[in-house]
C-alpha positions in Angstrom: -26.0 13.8 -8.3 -25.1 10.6 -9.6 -26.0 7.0 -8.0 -22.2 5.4 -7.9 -22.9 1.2 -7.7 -20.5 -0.2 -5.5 -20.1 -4.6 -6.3 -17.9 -6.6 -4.6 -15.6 -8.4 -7.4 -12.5 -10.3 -5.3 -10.9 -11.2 -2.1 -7.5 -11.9 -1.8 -6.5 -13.9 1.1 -2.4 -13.4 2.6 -2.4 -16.4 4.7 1.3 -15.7 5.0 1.1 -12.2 6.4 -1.6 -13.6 8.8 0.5 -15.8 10.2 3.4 -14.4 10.8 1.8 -10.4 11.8 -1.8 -11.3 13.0 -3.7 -12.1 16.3 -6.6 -14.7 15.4 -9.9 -13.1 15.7 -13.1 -14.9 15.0 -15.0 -12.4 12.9 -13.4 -10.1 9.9 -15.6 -9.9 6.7 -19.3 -10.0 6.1 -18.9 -8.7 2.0 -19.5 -11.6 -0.5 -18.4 -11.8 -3.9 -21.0 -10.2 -6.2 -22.7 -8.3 -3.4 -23.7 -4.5 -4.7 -24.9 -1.6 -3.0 -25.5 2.2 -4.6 -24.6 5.3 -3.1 -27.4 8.3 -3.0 -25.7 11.6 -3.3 -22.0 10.1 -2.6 -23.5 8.6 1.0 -22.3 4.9 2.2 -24.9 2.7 1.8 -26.6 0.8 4.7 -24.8 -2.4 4.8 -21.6 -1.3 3.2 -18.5 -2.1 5.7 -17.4 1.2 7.4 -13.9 0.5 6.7 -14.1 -0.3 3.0 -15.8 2.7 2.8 -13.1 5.0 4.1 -11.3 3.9 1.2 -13.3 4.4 -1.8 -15.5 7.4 -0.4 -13.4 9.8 -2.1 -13.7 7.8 -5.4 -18.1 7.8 -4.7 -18.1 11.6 -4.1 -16.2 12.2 -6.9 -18.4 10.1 -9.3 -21.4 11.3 -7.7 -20.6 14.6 -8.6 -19.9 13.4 -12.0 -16.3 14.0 -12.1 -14.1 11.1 -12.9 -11.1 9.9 -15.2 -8.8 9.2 -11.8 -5.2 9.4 -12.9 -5.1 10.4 -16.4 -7.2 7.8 -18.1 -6.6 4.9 -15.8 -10.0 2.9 -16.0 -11.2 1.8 -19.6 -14.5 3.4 -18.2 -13.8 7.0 -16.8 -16.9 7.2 -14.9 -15.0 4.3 -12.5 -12.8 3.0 -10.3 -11.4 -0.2 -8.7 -10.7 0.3 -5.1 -9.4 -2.2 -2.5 -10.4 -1.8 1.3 -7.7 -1.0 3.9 -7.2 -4.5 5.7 -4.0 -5.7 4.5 -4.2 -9.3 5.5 -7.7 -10.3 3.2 -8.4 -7.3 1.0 -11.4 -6.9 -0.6 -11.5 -5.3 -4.4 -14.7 -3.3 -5.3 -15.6 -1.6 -8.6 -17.5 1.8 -8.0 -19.4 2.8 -11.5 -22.1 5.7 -12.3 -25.3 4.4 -13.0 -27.1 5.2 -16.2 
């Protein structure tokens, strides 16, 4: 199987939807910009939040498998993917790629 790396490219921050749909909590995101982790055999890595991971474990196994080319030809690379965790207030993009 493949090793997928998994790097942590952007946040984007709703301060609007926070405000008007959210209750404050302290503590939401320990990912930083740049941060990378690689997936053995389409696992999550230690570290990785459990939540992004819901949403791009699909796109791992699949790589890791060495399948790809997600919707016809949507990444310039076919052995990738840009994925986007599942909180909705200060989502996080991430850009899953096979290693060499």
């Amino acid at each position: 199987m493949n090793k997928v790396r998994i790097t942590a490219i952007r946040q984007t921050v709703y301060p609007d939807l926070m405000a008007r749909y959210e209750n404050p909590i302290l503590h939401t995101c320990d990912v930083e910009t740049g941060q990378q982790w690689v997936s053995l055999d389409g696992q999550r890595p230690d570290g990785l939040c459990p939540s992004a991971w819901t949403s791009m474990q699909p796109f791992v196994e699949s790589l890791a498998r060495g399948e790809g080319n997600f919707y016809d030809g949507w990444m310039q690379n076919p052995m990738s993917a840009m994925i986007s965790c599942n909180d909705g207030f200060r989502p996080f993009s991430f850009y899953l790629e096979v290693e060499d």
